[in-house]
N, C-alpha and C positions, 0 to 999 in steps of 0.2 A: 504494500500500500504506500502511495505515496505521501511525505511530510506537506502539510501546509506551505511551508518554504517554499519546498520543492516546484510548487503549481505556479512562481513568481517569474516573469519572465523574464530572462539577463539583462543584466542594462547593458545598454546599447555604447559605446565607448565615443566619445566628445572631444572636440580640443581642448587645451587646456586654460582653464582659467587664470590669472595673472592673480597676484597675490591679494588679499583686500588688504589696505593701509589701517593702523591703526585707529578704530571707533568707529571704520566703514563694517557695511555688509556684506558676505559676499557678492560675489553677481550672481543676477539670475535667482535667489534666495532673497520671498518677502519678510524673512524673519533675522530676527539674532540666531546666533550661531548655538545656541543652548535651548534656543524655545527649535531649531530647525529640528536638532538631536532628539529633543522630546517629542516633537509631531511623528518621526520616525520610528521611535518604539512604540507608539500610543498605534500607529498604524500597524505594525506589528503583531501586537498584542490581540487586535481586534481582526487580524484576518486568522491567527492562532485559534482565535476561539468562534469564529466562524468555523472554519473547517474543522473541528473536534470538537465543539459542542454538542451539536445537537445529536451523535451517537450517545457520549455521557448522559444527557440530560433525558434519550428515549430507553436509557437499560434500567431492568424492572427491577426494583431495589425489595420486595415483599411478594410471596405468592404464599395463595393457601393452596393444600395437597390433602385428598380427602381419598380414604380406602369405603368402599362403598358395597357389600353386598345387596345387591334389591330382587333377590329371594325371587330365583327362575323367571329371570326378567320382567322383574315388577312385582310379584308380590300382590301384596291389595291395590295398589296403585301403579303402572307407569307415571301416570300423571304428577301424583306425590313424588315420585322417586324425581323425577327432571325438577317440583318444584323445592322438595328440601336441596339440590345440589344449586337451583339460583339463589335460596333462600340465605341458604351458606357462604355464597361470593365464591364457592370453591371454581379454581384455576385449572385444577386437573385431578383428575378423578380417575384412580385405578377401581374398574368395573369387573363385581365377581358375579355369576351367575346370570350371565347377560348373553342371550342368542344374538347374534350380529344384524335380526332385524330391531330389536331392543335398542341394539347401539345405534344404527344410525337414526332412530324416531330420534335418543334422545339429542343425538347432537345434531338435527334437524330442528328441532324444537326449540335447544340451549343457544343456534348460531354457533357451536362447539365444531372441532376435528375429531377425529374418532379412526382408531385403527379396525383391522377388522379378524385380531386374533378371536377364534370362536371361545365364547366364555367367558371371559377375560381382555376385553376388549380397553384399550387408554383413553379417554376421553378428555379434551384439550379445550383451554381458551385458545389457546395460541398456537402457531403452524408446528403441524407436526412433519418434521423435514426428512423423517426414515423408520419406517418401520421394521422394528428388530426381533428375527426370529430365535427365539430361543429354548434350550431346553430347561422344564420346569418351569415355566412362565411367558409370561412378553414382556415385550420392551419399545420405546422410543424415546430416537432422536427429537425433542421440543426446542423450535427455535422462539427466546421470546423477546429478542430484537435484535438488529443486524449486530453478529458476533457474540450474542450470548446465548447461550444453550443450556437446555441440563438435560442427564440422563434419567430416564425413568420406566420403572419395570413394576409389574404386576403380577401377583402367584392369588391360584387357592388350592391349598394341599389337603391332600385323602382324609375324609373324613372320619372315615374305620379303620380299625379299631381306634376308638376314641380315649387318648390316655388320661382323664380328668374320671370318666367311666369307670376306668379300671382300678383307677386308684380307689374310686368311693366302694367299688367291689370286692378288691381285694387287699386295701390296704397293701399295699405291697410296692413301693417306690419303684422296683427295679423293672418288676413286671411291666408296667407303667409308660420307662424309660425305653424299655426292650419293643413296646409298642413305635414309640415316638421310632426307633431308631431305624423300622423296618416300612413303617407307613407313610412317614412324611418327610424325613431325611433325604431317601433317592433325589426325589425331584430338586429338594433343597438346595443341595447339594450341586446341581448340576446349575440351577440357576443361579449360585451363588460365583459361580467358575466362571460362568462366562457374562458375570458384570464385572469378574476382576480389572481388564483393561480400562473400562470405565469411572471404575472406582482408585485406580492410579492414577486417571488426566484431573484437568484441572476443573471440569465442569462440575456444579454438583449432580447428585446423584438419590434417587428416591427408587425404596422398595416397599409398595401397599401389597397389602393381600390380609383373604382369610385364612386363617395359619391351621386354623383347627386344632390349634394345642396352644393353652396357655404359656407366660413367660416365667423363667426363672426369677424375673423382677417381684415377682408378687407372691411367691413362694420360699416360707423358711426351708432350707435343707434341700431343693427338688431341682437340679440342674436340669431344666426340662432343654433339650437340646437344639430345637432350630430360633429360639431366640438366643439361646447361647452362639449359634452357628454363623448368625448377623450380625454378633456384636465384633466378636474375633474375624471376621471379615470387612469391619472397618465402620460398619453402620450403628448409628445410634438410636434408639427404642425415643421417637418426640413426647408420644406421652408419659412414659416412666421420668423423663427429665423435666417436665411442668409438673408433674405430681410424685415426686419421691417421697410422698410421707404415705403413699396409700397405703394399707392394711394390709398384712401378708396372708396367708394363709400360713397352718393350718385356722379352722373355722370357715365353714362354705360360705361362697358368697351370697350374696342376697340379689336378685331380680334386678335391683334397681340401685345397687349399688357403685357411687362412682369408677366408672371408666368399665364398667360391665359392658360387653358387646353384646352377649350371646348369652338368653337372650331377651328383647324386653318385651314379649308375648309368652306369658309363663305357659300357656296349654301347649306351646311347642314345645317344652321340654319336660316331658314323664319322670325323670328320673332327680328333678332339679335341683342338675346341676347348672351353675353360670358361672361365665370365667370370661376372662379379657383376650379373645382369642382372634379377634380383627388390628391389625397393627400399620402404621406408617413410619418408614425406618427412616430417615435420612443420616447423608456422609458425613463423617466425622474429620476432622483438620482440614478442610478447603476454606473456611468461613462461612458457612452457614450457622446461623445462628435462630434455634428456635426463641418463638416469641408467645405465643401459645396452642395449647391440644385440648381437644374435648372429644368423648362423646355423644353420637347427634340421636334424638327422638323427640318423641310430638312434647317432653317437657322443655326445650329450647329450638326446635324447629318446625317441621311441619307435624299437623294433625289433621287426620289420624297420621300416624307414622306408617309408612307401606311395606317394611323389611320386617323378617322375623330376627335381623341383624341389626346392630346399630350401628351407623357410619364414626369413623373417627377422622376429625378434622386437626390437621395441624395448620401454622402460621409461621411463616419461616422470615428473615429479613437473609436475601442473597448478599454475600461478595461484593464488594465494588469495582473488582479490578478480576 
């Protein structure tokens, strides 16, 4: 790319001027020779910030990122689902249980971009510049103004054997773990591999999904393994870092209690159990910096609510550089 400078066209070479005598001006120069030097840099300064302005001034300094199950696309509502993601201001929306005619209603609907992995579809404010095929999940390239990008990927992993289940079954951690490690791992794992080059550039980097297994964040003693799996791969847990005073287990959770995902229609779960099992990870050391997380139902967004999942919204303030 070329400098500001650069775009200035040579001067043109002149004869030469004869000396000005002491108290004169020079020739050809309506000014003093200190006010000519300062119309010079003042000119300067103002084609500098012409030409590098308005890139700084159009790159997006805040975006919300929302993980969104809407429950076999749509739930009680498509309708709800497109109006809690405007309702939210959310930017881009990693979509679980979404058929690709789902996605594009809803980013017909939203004015949104929308990939068209089946399932699991990305859905964008802003241009999605490459759709990324991957194993254990999806992914895209988002451009959200000329030269700034971020990466972003979306998983929902196996939901059986469910290891929150097993544990209120059989009491028995390992059991549990041994579930986690054969059911939801593989794909993990595989999606976790190939955001590695991603998560080494400079762009930031976002991984939503329905994990189907709780986090070791919220659990005394239970190394439950694919949120241990994201953290050791460089990503950070947004809502564990706004809320690190929540309640750990052991003690089950309650239906409605803070940062519960799953789930807030108690008659979908027979066996009730609830657990924080919807997540939005973003990268750790690029500068991103969370601002806040919550998450989303008809007590702070739309009603009725249309998921038998709840969305978790995060708030991030980007990078500047």
């Amino acid at each position: 790319m070329q400098r500001g400078n650069d775009r200035l066209a040579p001067m043109q070479a002149s004869a030469p001027t004869p000396p000005a005598q002491p108290g004169e001006r020079p020739s050809g120069s309506p000014f003093p020779p200190r006010m000519a030097r300062m119309s010079q840099w003042i000119l300067l300064g103002f084609l500098a910030a012409f030409t590098f302005g308005p890139s700084a001034e159009g790159a997006v300094r805040e975006l919300k990122v929302m993980s969104f199950n809407i429950w076999v696309s749509g739930g009680r509502s498509l309708s709800n689902c497109a109006a809690a993601i405007r309702v939210s201001g959310a930017d881009i929306v990693g979509l679980q249980e979404c058929k690709p005619e789902a996605g594009a209603w809803l980013a017909k609907t939203l004015g949104y971009h929308v990939t068209s992995h089946p399932g699991i579809p990305i859905l964008s404010r802003y241009p999605i510049v490459q759709s990324l095929r991957v194993e254990g999940g999806s992914g895209a390239i988002i451009e959200l103004a000329p030269g700034q990008q971020v990466n972003f990927f979306n998983c929902h992993l196996n939901p059986y054997p469910y290891g929150p289940y097993t544990l209120r079954e059989t009491a028995r951690k390992e059991k549990a773990l041994e579930h986690e490690r054969s059911a939801r791992m593989p794909a993990l794992t595989k999606l976790l591999e190939a955001m590695k080059p991603y998560l080494a550039g400079k762009s930031p980097c976002f991984l939503t999904g329905d994990f189907n297994a709780p986090s070791h964040f919220d659990y005394v003693d239970l190394p439950w393994p694919t949120s241990l799996a994201c953290i050791q791969a460089g990503l950070e847990d947004s809502y564990h870092l706004m809320n690190p005073q929540r309640r750990k287990y052991p003690g089950p959770f309650a239906f409605n209690e803070p940062g519960v995902t799953w789930t807030p229609i108690v008659n979908e779960e027979p066996n009730g159990v609830y657990d924080r099992i919807d997540f939005v990870y973003v990268s750790s050391g690029d500068g991103v910096v969370v601002l806040r997380s919550e998450a989303l139902d008809e007590r702070n967004c739309v009603k009725p609510w249309p998921s038998d999942h709840r969305a978790v919204l995060s708030q991030v303030r980007l990078p500047t550089t």
